[in-house]
C-alpha positions, -999 to +999 in steps of 0.1 A: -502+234+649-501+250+613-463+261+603-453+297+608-438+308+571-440+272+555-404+261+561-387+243+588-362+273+586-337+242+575-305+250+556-318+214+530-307+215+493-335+219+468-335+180+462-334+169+494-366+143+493-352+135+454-321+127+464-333+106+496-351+081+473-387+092+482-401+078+451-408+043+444-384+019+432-403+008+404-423+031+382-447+015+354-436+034+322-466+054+309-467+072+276-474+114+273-505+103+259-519+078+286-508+102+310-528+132+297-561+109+287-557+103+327-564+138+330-599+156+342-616+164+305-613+197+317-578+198+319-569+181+290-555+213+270-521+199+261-505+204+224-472+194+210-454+226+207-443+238+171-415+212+158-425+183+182-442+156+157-470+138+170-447+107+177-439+124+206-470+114+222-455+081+228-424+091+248-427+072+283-422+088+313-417+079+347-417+104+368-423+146+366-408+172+387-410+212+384-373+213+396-342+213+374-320+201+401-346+171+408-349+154+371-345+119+372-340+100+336-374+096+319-392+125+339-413+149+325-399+186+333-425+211+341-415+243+340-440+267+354-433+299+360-418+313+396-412+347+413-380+357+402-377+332+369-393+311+346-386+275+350-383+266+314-352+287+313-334+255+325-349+229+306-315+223+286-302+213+326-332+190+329-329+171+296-290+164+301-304+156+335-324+129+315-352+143+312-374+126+287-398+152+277-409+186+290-444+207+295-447+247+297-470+277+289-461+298+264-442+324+283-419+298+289-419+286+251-405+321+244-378+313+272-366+277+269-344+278+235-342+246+213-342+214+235-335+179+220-366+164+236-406+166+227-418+197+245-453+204+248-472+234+257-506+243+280-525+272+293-523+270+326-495+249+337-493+250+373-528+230+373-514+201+358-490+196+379-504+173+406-531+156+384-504+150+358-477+137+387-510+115+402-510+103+365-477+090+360-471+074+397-504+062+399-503+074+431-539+078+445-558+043+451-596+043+449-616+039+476-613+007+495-573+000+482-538+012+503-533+032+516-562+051+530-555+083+530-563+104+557-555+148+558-559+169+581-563+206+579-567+237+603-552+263+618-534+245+653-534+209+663-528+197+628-494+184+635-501+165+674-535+150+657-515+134+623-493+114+653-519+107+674-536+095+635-504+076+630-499+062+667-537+049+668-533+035+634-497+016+645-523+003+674-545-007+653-522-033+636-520-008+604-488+002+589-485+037+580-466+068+562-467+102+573-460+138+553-461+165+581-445+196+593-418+179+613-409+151+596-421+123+565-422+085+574-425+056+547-425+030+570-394+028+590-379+057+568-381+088+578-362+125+569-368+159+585-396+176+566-390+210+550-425+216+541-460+216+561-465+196+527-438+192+497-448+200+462-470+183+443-444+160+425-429+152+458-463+140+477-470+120+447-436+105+444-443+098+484-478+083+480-463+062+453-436+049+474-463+039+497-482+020+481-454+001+467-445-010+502-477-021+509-486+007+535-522+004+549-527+042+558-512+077+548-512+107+574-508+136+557-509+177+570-524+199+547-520+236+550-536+264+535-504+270+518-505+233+503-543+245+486-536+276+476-501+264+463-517+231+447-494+209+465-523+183+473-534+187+437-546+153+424-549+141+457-584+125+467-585+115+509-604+092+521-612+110+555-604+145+557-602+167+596-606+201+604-593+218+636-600+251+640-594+284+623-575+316+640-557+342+633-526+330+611-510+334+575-530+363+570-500+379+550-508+350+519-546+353+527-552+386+532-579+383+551-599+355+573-628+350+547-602+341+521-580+318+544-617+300+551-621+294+515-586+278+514-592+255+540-629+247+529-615+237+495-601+200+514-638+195+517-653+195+485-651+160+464-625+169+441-597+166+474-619+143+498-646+116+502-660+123+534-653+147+565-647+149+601-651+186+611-646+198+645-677+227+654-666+240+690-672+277+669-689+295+640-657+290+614-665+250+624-704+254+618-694+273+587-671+248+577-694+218+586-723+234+560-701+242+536-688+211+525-689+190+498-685+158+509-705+140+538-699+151+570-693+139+608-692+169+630-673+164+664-678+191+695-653+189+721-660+219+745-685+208+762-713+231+741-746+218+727-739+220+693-759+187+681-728+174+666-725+138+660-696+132+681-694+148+716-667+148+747-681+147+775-662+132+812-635+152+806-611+141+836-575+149+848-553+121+842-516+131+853-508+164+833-532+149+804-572+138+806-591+108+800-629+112+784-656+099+765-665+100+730-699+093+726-716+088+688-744+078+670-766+055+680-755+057+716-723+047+703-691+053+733-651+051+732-638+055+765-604+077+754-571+094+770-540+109+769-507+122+790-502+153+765-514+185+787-536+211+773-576+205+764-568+215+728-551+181+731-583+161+745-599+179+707-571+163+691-572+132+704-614+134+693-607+138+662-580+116+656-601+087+672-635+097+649-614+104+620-602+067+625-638+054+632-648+074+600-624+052+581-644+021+589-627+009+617-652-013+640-660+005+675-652-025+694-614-025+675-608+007+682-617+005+715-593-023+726-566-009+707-574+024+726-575+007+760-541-015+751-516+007+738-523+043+749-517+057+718-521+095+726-493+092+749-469+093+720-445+121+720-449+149+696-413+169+694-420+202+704-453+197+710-461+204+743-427+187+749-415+180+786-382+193+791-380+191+830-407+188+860-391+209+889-395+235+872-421+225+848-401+231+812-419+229+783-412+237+744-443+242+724-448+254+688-474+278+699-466+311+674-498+329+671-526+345+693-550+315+698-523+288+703-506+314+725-537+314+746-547+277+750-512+269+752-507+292+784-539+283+802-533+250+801-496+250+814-508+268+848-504+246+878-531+250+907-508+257+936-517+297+941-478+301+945-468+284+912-458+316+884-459+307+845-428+324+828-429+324+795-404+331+768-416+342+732-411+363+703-427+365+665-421+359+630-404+384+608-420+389+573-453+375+583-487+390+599-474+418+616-506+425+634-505+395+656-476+410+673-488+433+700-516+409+701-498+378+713-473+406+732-511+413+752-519+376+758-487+366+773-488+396+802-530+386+811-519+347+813-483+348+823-464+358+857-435+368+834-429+380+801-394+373+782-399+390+749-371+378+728-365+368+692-383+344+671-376+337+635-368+374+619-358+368+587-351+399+567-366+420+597-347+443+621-350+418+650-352+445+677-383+465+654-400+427+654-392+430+695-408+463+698-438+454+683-449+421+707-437+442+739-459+473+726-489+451+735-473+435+766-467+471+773-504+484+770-523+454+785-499+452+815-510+496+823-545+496+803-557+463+825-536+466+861-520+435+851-492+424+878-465+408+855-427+412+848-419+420+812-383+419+801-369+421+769-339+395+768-322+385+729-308+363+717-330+338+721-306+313+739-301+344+765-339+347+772-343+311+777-312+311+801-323+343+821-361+323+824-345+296+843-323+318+861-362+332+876-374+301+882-383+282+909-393+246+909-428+250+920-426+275+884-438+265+850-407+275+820-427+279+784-406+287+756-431+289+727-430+296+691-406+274+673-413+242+687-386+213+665-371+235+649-331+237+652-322+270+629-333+301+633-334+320+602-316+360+611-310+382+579-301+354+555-283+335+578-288+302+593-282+301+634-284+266+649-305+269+677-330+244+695-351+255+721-353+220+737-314+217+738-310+252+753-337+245+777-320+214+792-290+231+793-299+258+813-317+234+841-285+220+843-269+251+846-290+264+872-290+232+895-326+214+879-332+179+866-339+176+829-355+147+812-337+131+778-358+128+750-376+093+764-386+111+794-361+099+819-350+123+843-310+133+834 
């Protein structure tokens, strides 16, 4: 699912993934001059600035970060210019930082004083950041060398899909990195992520590392944030996956035409080589004939939509499915897994075509499929099982159509079973989703525990008021029989939803998913919903599972 305000909501220094050695050992020196010939001819605008001789052209660098705090001897310092300040007011901190040259616009020229290093200048800075960091780390392979790189964009499933990438990848013999919302592997490394995707610097610096350990495959998330915010900038994938597109981030994109164009921008041949786009709606279709880049489309509701990949045999298995995938040429991958929710049968689809798009022989992926279950892997807070007896489950869901699928999918059939669920919504974000979600969670819940969420600079109870305004008037407008309380804090609500339940129940606590601080005027409050979860079982007489799924 797509992040909720781009941040983890963790209390990491600026140069965390610097400082954790993210970047490869070993860096091929390459001059200012190399790295800028390296460029697209179209953005190939860079000068010397006034008093840097042209022997500066041969400085060497290796490595370039937009962060004073970051430099690294022999970097090139980009300062571009941010919200409150222009970064090449600290490029005296970068060059005793050991910088070896740095790159601005003008504005900052006017800003920067009288370094001791070559400076140069160029129009629009902020373009050259990720093609110039590509440059340097020669960190994008051409087609057919490692890793493959493999993104995935939408609006929900794109975390669960990049594990279920990763895990049928690890099947498939492959070793593999992965830069997501929840956390960035390197092999056997891994650190908390802070970032749906890091800055351009960083994902370069990542891709580098990489390859230098010989990685087969890259799994990467890339949200509409990362395009619009060039993050991916310079990046080229060799198989890029759509989702689906909903309501979400509508306070960057103002509207959902212009969060479209954001997405559609991964599938143009600047960012990808081919494309596996899931059609199940029109933003899908739209998506599909917009693109770039060749295209396999995948339907996985059941529709005719002549796609070239289609579920069909969808069948209970446990609280997951098993199906069918069947392709062109009467092609047919026989596919499961143990995560509830259909959405999670579409993200297992696309995982598994994205995979076959690669190149991977049907027959391989079908014994690797069979052999190691690969989309039973655990996604943290992902549809995450907490406890059976009552049913306890954390999920990231946090806006209307996640909400939705996310709710129908966690009813159980016995008539008597109730779905409690336990929710609240962002502060400085889309403030029209509120009452919206507020609305879905009375028509598809038994109860309703509005609580808080992530407020951020918001009055908490105002954020409150707005989700249980639309609880409110689709619980009278519609008849609805459902209990709607209003319970904060958060830890509270959760506790008073196990104090309803009873074990035939099902417990949702949705919204935040992994993540372990909740962000309240400034401050950071440790708070994980899967820890408060198991705690109140406990406290109310249930079993709770540990994290490997054994019951505590």
């Amino acid at each position: 699912m797509s992040t909720k305000s781009e941040s983890n909501e963790v209390p990491t220094s600026e140069n965390q993934l610097a400082g954790s050695g993210l970047r490869p050992a070993a860096v091929q020196p390459v001059t200012v001059r190399a790295a800028v010939d390296r460029l697209p001819a179209a953005l190939r605008d860079v000068a010397a600035a006034p008093g840097t001789g042209d022997g500066a052209w041969a400085t060497e660098l290796t490595g370039l970060t937009i962060n004073s705090r970051e430099v690294r001897p022999g970097d090139l310092y980009v300062g571009v210019a941010g919200a409150r300040h222009h970064g090449a007011r600290f490029a005296q901190a970068a060059e005793a930082a050991g910088a070896a040259a740095v790159l601005t616009d003008a504005a900052g020229l006017a800003e920067m004083g009288s370094p001791g290093i070559p400076v140069f200048v160029a129009g629009d800075v902020r373009r050259l950041v990720g093609p110039l960091a590509a440059a340097v780390f020669d960190s994008v392979p051409a087609q057919g060398r490692r890793p493959a790189l493999f993104g995935i964009t939408g609006t929900n499933g794109k975390t669960t899909t990049s594990y279920f990438l990763n895990s049928l990848l690890q099947a498939l013999g492959r070793t593999t990195g992965l830069i997501g919302t929840i956390e960035i592997q390197a092999g056997a490394e891994s650190i908390p992520s802070v970032l749906t995707t890091p800055e351009s610097p960083q994902v370069h610096g990542l891709l580098a590392l990489m390859r230098e350990r010989g990685l087969d495959a890259a799994t990467m998330e890339v949200s509409s944030h990362a395009i619009a915010y060039r993050r991916v900038d310079g990046v080229r994938f060799d198989v890029a996956g759509f989702t689906n597109l909903t309501q979400d981030h509508l306070d960057l994109h103002g509207s959902m035409e212009e969060y479209f164009a954001a997405k559609a921008a991964l599938f143009q041949p600047d960012r990808s080589r081919q494309a596996v786009i899931t059609v199940d709606d029109e933003w899908g279709a739209r998506m599909a004939a917009s693109a770039g880049v060749p295209v396999l489309t995948l339907a996985t509701d059941g529709a005719d939509h002549g796609a070239d990949w289609n579920v069909t045999d969808v069948e209970p298995r446990g609280l997951g499915h098993s199906f069918v995938l069947r392709g062109p040429a009467g092609e047919k991958l026989r596919v499961s897994t143990a995560l509830p929710g259909g959405f999670n049968v579409s993200n297992a689809a696309l995982a598994t075509v994205m995979v076959r798009a690669a190149g991977v022989p049907a027959a391989d992926l079908q014994e690797a499929l069979a052999a190691h279950d690969p989309f039973t892997v655990e996604v943290p807070g992902r549809m995450q099982l907490i406890g059976e007896a009552p049913a306890a489950i954390v999920d990231f869901a946090h806006n209307p159509d996640a909400l939705t699928r996310t709710l129908a999918s966690v009813r159980r059939p016995d008539a008597d079973a109730r779905v409690i669920v336990v929710f609240g919504a962002t502060g400085e974000r889309d403030q029209t989703k509120r009452p919206l979600m507020g609305a879905i969670a009375a028509r598809l819940a038994d109860v309703v525990i509005v609580t808080d969420d992530d407020p951020h600079g918001e009055d908490a109870g105002a954020i409150r008021a707005d989700v249980r305004r639309g609880a409110d008037a689709a619980a009278t407008d519609e008849g609805l029989d459902c209990v709607i309380e209003e319970v904060a804090p958060r830890a509270a609500a959760i506790d008073r939803a196990v104090e309803l339940a009873r074990p035939q129940d099902t417990v949702l606590v949705a919204g935040r998913g992994h993540e372990v601080w909740q962000e309240v005027m400034g401050e950071n409050l440790a708070l994980d919903d899967r820890v408060e979860l198991r705690h109140a079982l406990t406290r109310y007489g249930f079993s709770a599972l540990t994290s490997d799924g054994v019951e505590s």
